[in-house]
C-alpha positions in Angstrom: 0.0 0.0 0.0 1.1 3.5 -1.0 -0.1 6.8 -2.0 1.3 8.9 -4.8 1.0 9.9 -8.0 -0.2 7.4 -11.3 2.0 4.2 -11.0 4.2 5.6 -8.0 1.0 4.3 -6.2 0.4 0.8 -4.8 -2.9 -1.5 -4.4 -3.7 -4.6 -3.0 -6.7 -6.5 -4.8 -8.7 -3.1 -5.4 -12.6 -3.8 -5.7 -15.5 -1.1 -6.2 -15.0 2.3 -7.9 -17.2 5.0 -7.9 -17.3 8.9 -8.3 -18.0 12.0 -7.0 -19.3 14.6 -8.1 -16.3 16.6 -8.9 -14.6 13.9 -11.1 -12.9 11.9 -7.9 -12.5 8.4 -8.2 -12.9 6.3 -5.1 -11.6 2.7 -4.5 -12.3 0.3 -2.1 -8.9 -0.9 -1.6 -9.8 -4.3 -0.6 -6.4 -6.1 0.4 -5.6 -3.3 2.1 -8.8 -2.8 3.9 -8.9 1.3 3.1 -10.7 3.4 0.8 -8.5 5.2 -1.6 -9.4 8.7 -3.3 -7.6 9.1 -7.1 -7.8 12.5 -8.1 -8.3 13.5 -12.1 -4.3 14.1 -12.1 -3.7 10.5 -10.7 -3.0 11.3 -6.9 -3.6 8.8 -4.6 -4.4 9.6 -1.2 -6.0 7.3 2.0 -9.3 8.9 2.6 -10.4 5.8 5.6 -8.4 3.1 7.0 -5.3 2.6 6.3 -1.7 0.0 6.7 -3.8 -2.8 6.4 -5.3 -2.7 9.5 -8.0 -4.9 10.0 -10.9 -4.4 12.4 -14.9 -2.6 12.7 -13.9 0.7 13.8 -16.1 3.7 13.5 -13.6 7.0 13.4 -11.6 9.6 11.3 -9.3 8.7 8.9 -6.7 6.0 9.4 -8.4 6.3 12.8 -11.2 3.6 11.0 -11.2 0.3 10.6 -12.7 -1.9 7.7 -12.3 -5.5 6.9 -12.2 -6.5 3.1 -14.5 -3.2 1.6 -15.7 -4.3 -1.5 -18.7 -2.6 -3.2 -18.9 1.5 -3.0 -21.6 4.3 -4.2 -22.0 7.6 -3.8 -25.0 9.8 -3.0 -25.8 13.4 -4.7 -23.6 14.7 -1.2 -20.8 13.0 -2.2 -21.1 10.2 0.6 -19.8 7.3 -0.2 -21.1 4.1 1.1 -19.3 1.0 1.4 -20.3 -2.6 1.8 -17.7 -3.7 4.5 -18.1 -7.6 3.2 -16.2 -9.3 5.8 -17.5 -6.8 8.8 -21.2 -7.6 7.7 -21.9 -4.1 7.6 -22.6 -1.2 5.8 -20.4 1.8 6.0 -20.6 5.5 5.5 -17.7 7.8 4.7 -17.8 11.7 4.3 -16.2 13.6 2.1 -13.5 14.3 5.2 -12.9 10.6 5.6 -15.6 10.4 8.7 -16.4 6.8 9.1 -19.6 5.6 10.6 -21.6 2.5 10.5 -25.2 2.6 9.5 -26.6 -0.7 9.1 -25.4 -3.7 10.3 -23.1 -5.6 13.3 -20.4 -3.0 14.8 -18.8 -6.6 16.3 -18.9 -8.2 12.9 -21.8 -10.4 12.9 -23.5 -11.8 10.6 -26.6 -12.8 10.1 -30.1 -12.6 8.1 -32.6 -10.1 9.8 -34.4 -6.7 8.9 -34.0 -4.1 11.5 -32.9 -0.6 11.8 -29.3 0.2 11.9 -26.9 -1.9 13.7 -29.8 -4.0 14.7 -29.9 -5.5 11.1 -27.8 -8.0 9.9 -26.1 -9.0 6.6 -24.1 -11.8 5.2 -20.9 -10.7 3.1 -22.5 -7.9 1.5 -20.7 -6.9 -2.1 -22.6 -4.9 -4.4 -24.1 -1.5 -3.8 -26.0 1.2 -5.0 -27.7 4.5 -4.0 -31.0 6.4 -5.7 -32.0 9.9 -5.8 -33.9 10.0 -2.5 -30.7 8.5 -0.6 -32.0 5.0 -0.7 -29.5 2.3 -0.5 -29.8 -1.1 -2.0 -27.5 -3.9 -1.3 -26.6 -7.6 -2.9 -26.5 -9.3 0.8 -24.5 -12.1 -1.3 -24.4 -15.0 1.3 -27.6 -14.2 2.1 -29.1 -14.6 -1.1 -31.1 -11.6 -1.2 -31.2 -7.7 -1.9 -31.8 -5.6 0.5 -33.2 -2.0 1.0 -31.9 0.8 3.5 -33.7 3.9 3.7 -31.8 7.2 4.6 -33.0 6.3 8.4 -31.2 3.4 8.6 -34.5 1.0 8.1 -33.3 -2.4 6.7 -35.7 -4.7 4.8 -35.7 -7.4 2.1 -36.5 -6.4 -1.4 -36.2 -9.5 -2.7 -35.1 -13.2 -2.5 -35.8 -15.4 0.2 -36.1 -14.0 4.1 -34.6 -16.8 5.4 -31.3 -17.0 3.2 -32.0 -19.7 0.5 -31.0 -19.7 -2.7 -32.1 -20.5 -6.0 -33.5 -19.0 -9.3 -36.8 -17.8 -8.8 -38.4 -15.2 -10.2 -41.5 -13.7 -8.2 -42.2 -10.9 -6.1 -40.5 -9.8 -2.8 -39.5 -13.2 -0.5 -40.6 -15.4 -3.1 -38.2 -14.5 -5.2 -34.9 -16.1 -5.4 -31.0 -15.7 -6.1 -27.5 -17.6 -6.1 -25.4 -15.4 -4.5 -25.6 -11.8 -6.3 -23.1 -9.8 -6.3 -23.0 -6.4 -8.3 -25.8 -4.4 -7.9 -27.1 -1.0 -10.5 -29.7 1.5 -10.7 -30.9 3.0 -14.0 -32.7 6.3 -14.4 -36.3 4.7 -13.3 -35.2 3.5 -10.1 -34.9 -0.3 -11.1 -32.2 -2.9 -10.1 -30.2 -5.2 -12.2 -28.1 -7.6 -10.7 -25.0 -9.9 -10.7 -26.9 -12.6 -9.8 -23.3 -14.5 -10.0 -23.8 -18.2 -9.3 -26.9 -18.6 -11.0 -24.9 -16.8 -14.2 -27.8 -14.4 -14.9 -28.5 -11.1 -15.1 -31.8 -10.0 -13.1 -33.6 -6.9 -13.0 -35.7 -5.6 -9.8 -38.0 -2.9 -9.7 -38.8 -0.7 -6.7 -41.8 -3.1 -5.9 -39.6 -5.9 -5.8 -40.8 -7.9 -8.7 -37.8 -9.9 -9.8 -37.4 -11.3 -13.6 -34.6 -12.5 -15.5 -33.3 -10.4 -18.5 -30.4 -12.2 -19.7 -28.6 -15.7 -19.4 -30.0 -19.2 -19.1 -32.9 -19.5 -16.8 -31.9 -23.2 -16.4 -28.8 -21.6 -14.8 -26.5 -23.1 -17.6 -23.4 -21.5 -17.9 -21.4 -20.9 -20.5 -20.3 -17.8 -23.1 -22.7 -17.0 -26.0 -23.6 -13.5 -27.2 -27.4 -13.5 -28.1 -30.7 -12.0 -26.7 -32.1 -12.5 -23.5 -32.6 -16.1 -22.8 -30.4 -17.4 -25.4 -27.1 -15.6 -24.1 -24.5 -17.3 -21.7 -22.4 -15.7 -18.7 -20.3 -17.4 -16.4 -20.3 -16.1 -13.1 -21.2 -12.2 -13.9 -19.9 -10.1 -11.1 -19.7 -6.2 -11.5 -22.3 -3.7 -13.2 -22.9 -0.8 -14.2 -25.4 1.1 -16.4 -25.1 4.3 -18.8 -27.5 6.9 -19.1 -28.9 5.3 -22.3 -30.1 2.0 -20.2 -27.4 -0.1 -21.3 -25.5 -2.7 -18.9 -22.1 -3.7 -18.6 -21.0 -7.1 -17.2 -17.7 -7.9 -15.6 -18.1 -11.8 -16.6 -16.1 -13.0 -14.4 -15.8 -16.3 -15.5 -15.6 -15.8 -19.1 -12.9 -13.0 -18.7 -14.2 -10.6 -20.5 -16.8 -7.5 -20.9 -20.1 -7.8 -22.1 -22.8 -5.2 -23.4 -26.4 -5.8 -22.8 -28.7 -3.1 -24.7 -32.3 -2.0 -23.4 
């Protein structure tokens, strides 16, 4: 781990990007259990955490504490929000490298239950993503479902199964079901699509929680073939993201490569 300029700077295993709303880049520095700030020039700086440290501690700085950080996103304040995968817990940073933790164990453990703040519990949260009204939404991976935390700190289930099983259902709400997703998007009408990883799918949730399949085999075949919907093949999809024109992009994890999914 080290801060500087372009390739003067070090990483260990970095994870989630996101940016702010100056042109910052943000990485959760996941070896290194920090969150890194790149400026447009290349700088690298240690906004929170810090010399590998490991731990579930709430402070300034390299005063904080994270354990493997994986997912980020960032709200119209430029708070970034982190899901602290190995701490089972979701974290929020300021702008000034203020650490708190909002939903979630502060003793790192895990669990499956709605709740409000660090009365909730989460399973090896990854994937993250925030809407206009400061929503977050999270892929609770081990837990096989996505969950919903409202700017109070309320936790609840979106979808997939209350009670952590997997699967490849699509329904509404509890009766739906995932394999372990992973990355997690929001496009411009407030739906999900997700990394549903295991099941090598992509699914899309709306803000009701109804839960369909848009792409890969819904006999959760894997495999790599470009196609539409149905017919196309992804080996364990992991990171997404959307444009402002409502197309995806899939870190295919398995497959090594990029894909493009249009509207």
């Amino acid at each position: 781990m080290l801060d500087g300029t372009g390739t003067a700077a070090k990483f260990k295993n970095p994870n989630g990007i996101a940016f702010d709303s100056a042109g910052n880049m943000y990485v959760a520095d996941t070896g290194n259990h920090c969150i890194r700030k790149i400026t447009s020039a290349g700088v690298v700086t240690t906004l929170a955490g810090g010399n590998g440290g490991v731990g579930a501690v709430d402070g300034t700085g390299a005063g904080a504490k994270f354990d493997q950080p994986k997912g980020l996103a960032i709200d119209s304040a430029d708070n970034i929000y982190v899901a602290d995968s190995q701490n089972d817990a979701i974290r929020k940073v300021t702008s000034a490298g203020v650490v708190t933790t909002i939903a979630g164990s502060t003793l790192s453990v895990s669990g499956f239950v709605d709740g409000t703040g660090t009365s909730a519990r989460f399973t090896r949260p990854t994937g993250i993503a925030v809407d206009s009204a400061g929503n977050l939404y999270v892929g609770d991976t081990d837990n096989n479902a996505i969950r919903k935390i409202t700017s109070a700190g309320v936790v609840t289930t979106l979808a997939g199964s209350s009670t952590g099983l997997s699967g490849y259902v699509n329904a509404s709400g509890t009766a739906a079901r995932f394999t372990q997703p992973i990355g997690i998007t929001l496009d411009s009408s407030g739906n999900l699509y997700v990394s549903d990883s295991t099941n090598s799918a992509i699914r899309k949730v709306t803000g009701a929680g109804v839960v369909t399949s848009i792409a890969g085999a819904i006999t959760r075949i894997s495999g790599f073939v470009d196609g539409i919907g149905f017919n196309s093949r992804f080996n364990q999809p992991y990171g997404i993201a959307t444009d402002g024109n409502g197309h995806l992009f899939v870190g295919d994890y398995g497959n090594n490569v990029i894909r493009k999914i249009v509207p």
